[in-house]
N, C-alpha and C positions, 0 to 999 in steps of 0.2 A: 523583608516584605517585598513582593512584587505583585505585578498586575496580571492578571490572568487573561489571556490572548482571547479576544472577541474572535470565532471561525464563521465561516461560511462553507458548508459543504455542498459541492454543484455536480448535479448530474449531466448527461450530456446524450446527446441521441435521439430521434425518432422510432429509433423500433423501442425503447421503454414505457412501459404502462405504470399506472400506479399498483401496490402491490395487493387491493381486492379486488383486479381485475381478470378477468381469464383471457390471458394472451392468444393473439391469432398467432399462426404458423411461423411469421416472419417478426413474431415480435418476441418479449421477455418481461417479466418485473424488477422494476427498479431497486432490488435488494443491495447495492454498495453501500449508498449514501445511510441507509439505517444502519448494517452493520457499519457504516463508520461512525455513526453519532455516538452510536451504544458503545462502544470503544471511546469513543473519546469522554464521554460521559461519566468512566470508570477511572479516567485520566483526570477528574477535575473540568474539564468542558462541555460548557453546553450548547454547542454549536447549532447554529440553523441551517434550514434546507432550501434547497431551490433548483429547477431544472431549465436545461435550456435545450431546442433543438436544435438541429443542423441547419442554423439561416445563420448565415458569417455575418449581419449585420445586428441582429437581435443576441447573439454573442455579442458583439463588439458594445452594444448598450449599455447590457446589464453587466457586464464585467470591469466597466470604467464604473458605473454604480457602488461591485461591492468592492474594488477597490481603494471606494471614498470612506466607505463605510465599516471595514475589517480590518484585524491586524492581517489575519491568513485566511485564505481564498486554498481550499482541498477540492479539489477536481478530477471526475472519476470517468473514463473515457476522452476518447478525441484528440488524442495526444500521437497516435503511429501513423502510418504514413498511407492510410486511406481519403480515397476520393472527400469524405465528409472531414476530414480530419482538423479542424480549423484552429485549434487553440492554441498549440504555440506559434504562430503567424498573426491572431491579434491578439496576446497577451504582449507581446513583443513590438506592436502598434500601437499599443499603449502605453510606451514606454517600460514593462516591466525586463529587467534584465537578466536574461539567458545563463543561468549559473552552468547548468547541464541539460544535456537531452541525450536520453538512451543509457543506459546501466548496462558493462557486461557482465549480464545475470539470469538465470530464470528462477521462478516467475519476476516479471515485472522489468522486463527490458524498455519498453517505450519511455519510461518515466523522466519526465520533467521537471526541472524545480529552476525558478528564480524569484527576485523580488525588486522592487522600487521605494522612492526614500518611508511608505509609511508601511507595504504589507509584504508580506512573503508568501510563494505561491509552490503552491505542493500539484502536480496533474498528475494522477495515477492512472495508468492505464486500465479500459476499462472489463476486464476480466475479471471477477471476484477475488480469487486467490492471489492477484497477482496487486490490486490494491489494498487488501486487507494484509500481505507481506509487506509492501512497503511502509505502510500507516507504521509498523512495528518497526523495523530495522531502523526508518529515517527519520520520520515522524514524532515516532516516540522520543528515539535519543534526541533531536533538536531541541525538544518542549522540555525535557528535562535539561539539559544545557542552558537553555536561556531562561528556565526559570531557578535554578540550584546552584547554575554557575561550573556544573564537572559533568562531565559523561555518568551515564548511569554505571552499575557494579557489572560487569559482564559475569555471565555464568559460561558453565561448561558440561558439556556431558558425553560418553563415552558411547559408541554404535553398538549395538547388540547386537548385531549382523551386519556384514557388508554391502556397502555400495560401491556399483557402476554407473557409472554418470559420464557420456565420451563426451558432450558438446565444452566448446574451451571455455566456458562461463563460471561465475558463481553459481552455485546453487543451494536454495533457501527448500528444505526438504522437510515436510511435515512429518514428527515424531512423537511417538507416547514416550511418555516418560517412567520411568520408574526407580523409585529408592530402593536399594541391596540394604540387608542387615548391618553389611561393615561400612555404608556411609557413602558409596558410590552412587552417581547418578545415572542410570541406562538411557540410552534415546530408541526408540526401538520406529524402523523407517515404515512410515503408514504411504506407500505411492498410492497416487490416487488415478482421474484419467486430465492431467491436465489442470491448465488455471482456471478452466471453466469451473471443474469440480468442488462446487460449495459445498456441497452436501460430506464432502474427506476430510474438511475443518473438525468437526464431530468427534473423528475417530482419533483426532492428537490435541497433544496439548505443547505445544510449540514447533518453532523454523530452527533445524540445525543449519549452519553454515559449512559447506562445504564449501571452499575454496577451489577456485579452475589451476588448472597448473596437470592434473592428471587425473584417469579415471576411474583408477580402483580407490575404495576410502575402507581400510580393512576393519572389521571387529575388532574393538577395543580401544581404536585411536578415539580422542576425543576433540570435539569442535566447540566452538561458541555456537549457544541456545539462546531464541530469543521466544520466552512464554507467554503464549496469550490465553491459559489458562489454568 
């Protein structure tokens, strides 16, 4: 038996709207934090929501708040290294402690994770695809770990065509999947335009892992999948 982890999911930014509103030019709706909830929802969690602007002091408030409050604090923006960027500078003034910052990887380079003696603190950067990959890759396997006690079963599946990929990164590359008659699993590579591209989530149904080290990944080799549908 164990306890299932109270979340807090925090948005972050002034150009964010709520999502029945019709954004001006320089703004967006705030779709991470749902698509995180409903994701974790399906995980077992039923996390709550909450947003903050770019004022580093009313940051610095409500985040000593839910860290009185939460086992884990999932934070979606604010995390790279722009002018508003504030959140790993007081999460870290709050004593939370600095595990990692930045992943060699695309999507989802800026990401941060640490934690302090009662929560642990997840900050995904704030690009759709690029927090909705990490939610899966880190997220998922941690919650499974600390609640099961082993890593989850890794799967695998084989490329249906080749990829070129030059940057020296990982890379988390959206793929349909499909079962062959004799038992194989195909990943077939959906590019999209980018980690903005929420709307490319649609067209696959998990992240293969391609590993950095080099740029061709030819037809047929097989990687680790991680399904989010």
């Amino acid at each position: 038996v164990c306890k299932v982890p109270s979340v807090m999911i925090v948005s972050t930014g002034d150009e964010l709207v709520e999502i029945e509103s019709t954004p001006l030019a320089h703004q967006i709706r705030k779709s991470n934090v749902h698509q995180l909830q409903a994701q974790f929802k399906l995980w077992g969690l039923n996390a709550d929501l909450a947003h903050l602007n770019d004022d580093q002091e009313q940051i610095k408030i409500m985040l000593r708040e839910y860290l009185q409050d939460y086992d884990v604090i999932v934070l979606s923006g604010g995390v790279s290294k722009g002018k508003f960027d504030h959140i790993p500078a007081v999460l870290e003034s709050l004593g939370v402690e600095k595990k990692f910052h930045r992943v060699k990887q695309r999507p989802g380079k800026p990401f941060w994770f640490g934690r302090n003696e009662q929560s642990f603190v997840f900050a995904f950067p704030g690009n759709p695809i690029s927090s909705f990959a990490c939610a899966h890759v880190y997220f998922k396997t941690w919650l499974h770990l600390s609640l099961m006690g082993k890593s989850p079963v890794s799967e695998y599946a084989s490329l249906a065509s080749e990829v070129r990929f030059k940057p020296d990164l990982d890379y988390f590359l959206e793929v349909k999947l499909e079962s062959t008659l004799i038992g194989d699993l195909l990943a077939w590579p959906q590019k999209g335009n980018g980690s903005g591209d929420l709307a490319n989530l649609l067209k696959a149904d998990a992240f293969i892992h391609l590993p950095s080290g080099k740029e061709l990944f030819a037809e047929g080799e097989s990687f680790k999948i991680y399904r989010y549908r």
